[in-house]
N, C-alpha and C positions, 0 to 999 in steps of 0.2 A: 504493500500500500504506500501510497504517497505517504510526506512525512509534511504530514499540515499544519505542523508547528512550527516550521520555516515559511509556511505559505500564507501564514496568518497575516494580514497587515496590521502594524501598531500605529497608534496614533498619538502623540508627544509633542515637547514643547521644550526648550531650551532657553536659557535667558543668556542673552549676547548685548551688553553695553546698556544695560536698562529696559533692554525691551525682550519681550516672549518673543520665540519664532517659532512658529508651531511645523509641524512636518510630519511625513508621513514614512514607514521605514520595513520593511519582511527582508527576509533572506539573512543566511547566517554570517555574522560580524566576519568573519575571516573567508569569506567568498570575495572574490575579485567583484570592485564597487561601481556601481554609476549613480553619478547625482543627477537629478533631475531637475528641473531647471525650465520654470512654467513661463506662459510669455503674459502677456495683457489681454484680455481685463480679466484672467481668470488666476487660478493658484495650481496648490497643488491636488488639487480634486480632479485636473485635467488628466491625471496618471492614474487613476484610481483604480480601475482594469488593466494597464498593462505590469504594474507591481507585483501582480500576485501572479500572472503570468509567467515570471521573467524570475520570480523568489527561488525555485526549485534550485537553480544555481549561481545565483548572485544576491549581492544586497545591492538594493535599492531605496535610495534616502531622497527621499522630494519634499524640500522645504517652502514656504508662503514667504516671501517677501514682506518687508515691513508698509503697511498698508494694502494688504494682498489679504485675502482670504481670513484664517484663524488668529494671523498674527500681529501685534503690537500695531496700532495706528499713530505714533509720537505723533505730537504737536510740530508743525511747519518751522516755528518759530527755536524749536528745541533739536529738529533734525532735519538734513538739508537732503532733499529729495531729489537724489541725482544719481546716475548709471555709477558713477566713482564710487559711492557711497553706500548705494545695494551691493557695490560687489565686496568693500570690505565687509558686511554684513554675513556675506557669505563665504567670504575665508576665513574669518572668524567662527562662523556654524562648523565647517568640517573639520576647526582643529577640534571643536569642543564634540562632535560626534566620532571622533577617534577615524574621518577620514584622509588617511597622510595620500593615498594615489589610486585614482576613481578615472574610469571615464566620464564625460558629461554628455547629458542627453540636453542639447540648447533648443527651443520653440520663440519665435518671437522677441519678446523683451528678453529670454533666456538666453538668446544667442551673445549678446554683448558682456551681458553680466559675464555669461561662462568663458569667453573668450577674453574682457578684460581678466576673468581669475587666471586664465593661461599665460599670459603676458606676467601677471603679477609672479606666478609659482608654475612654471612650465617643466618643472620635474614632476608635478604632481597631479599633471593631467594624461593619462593615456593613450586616447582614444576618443573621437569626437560622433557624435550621431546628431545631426542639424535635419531637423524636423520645421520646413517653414523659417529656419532660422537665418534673419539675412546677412549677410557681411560682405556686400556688393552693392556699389553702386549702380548694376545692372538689374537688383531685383526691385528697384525705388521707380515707379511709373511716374503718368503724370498726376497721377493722383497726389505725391507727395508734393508738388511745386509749393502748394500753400503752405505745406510745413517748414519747405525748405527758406522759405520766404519770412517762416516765423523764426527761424533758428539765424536767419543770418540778420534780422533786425526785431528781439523781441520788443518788441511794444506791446501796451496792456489790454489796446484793440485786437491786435493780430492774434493775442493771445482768448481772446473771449471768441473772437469768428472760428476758434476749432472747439470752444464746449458749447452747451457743456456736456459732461459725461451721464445720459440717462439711458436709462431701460430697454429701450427700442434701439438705442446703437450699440449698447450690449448685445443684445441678439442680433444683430446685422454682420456682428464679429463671426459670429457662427454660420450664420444662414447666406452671408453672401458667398458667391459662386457655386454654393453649392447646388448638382444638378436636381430636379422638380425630383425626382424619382426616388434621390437617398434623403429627401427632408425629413422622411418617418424615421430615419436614422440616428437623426438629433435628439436629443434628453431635454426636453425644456426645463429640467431642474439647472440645467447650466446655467442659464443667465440669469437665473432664478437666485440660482445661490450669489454669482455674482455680482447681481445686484445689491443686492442683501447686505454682502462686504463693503461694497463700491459706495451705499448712498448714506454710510455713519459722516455724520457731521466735519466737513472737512478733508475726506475723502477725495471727494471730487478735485477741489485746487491740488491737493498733491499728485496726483497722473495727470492734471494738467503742467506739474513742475516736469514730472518725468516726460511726460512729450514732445517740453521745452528744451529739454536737457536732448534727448536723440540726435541732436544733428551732430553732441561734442563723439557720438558712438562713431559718427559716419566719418568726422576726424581722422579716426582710429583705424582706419580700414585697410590702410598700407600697410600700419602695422598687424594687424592682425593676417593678410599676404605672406608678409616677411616669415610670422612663425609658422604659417602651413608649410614654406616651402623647405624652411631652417629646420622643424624639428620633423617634419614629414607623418603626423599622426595619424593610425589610422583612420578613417573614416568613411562613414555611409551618410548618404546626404539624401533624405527620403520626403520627397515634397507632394503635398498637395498642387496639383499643373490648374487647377482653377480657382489657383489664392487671387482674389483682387489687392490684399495688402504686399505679399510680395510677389513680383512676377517671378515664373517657371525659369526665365533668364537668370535668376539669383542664386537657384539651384543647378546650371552649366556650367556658372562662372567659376564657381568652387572648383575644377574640374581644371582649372588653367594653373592653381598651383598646388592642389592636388592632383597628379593628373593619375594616382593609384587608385584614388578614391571610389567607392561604390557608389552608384549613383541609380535609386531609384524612381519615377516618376509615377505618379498615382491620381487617378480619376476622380481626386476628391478636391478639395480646400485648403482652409485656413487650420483649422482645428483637425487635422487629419485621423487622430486617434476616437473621435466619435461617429466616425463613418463609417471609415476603416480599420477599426482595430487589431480584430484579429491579423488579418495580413499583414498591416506593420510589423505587428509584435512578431509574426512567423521571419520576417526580413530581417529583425533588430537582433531576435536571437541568432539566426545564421550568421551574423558578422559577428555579434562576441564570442560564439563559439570558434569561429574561424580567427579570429585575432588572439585569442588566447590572453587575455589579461592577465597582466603581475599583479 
């Protein structure tokens, strides 16, 4: 029989600098690791199916971001709500969850955090799985012109014409591109729950900080080239081809300095692990087994 005590998901919480971060965690401590690494507007309830999938032979640790999900909402005024700032948050989690060398699964807001922690501690990343996660200027449409527009001159108009963050464009996160056919696929508890996080008091201005802050990720974007082509990580780069947030182009480009990299494309979206689950999970396992984690 299965051994369901490693399959069991835990659910916890860690205090890192004044604040709880809650997370979610199966698979036994001394299995070769992957952090998971939720993108916007959701946490870590996005993994919440492939955890226990994937527990039989890894641990898998998927934390909430500070104004994400289960954990800590500080006051604006008390912490400064920027991609720098989430990610020491989380190098700080995986020294206090005893993760010293893990791959990262990045999605969306996941990809920069997980890729600034590479830059920061590039001994302590193994293996990258970029799920929708972009780190190319090739996966930015025109859709983002107006952001780009707010990052290279924030003003307090340019900043209010992109909120603000309600209900309805929560669920657009999920629902758009997605085809008529897999919308019975969707959980309406998602946006449901995300909303739920999303509309505490103050909420809202902070991922409007964080969206302000995205253009200092796309900065960063050489650098983060540099380390795919310098330490050569493995990697599976498994997209949704009918993301409107990042174009299918964002997921080839990876391929120019990975050019080991696996690379697969899939009929779904944004949130690909709610359409497509199981298949992912069946891909994601084939390349940690084939990569062989330290």
């Amino acid at each position: 029989m299965p051994d369901f005590e490693r399959l069991t998901v835990r659910h916890r919480s860690v205090r890192i600098r004044g604040l709880d971060i809650f997370y979610r965690e199966a698979g036994p401590r001394d299995a070769p690791a992957l952090l998971l690494l939720h993108g916007f507007p959701t946490s870590s309830h996005m993994f919440r199916h492939l955890i226990p999938s994937l527990a039989d032979r890894y641990r898998l640790v998927a934390p909430d971001y500070p104004g994400f999900g289960r954990s800590s909402l500080p006051d604006r005024d008390k912490f400064t709500f920027s991609f720098a700032a989430l990610t020491d948050i989380v190098a700080e989690f995986t020294d206090a969850v005893g993760l010293d060398r893990h791959a990262i699964y990045i999605q969306d807001f996941g990809a920069p955090i997980g890729l600034r922690l590479a830059l920061k501690r590039p001994n302590q990343v193994t293996a990258i799985i970029s799920q929708n996660g972009n780190a190319y200027d090739d996966g930015l449409g025109p859709d983002w012109d107006e952001m780009r527009d707010l990052w290279s001159n924030p003003t307090p108009e340019k900043r209010a014409a992109i909120g603000p963050i309600s209900e309805a464009r929560i669920k657009r996160n999920y629902t758009g591109g997605v085809p008529e056919e897999q919308l019975e696929r969707l959980s309406p508890d998602n946006w449901t729950i995300d909303w739920t996080s999303l509309s505490r008091p103050g909420n809202g201005e902070a991922m409007l900080d964080l969206l302000t802050d995205y253009g200092t990720n796309v900065a960063l974007y050489p650098a983060f080239h540099s380390f795919f082509r310098e330490r050569r990580p493995p990697a599976l780069i498994i997209w949704g081809k009918r993301d409107p947030v990042f174009a299918v182009a964002g997921a080839k480009a990876y391929m120019r300095d990975l050019p080991h990299a696996e690379l697969r494309l899939m009929d779904g979206s944004h949130f690909l692990l709610e359409t497509h689950g199981p298949e992912a999970s069946w891909h994601i396992r084939r390349f940690l087994d084939r990569t062989k984690l330290a």
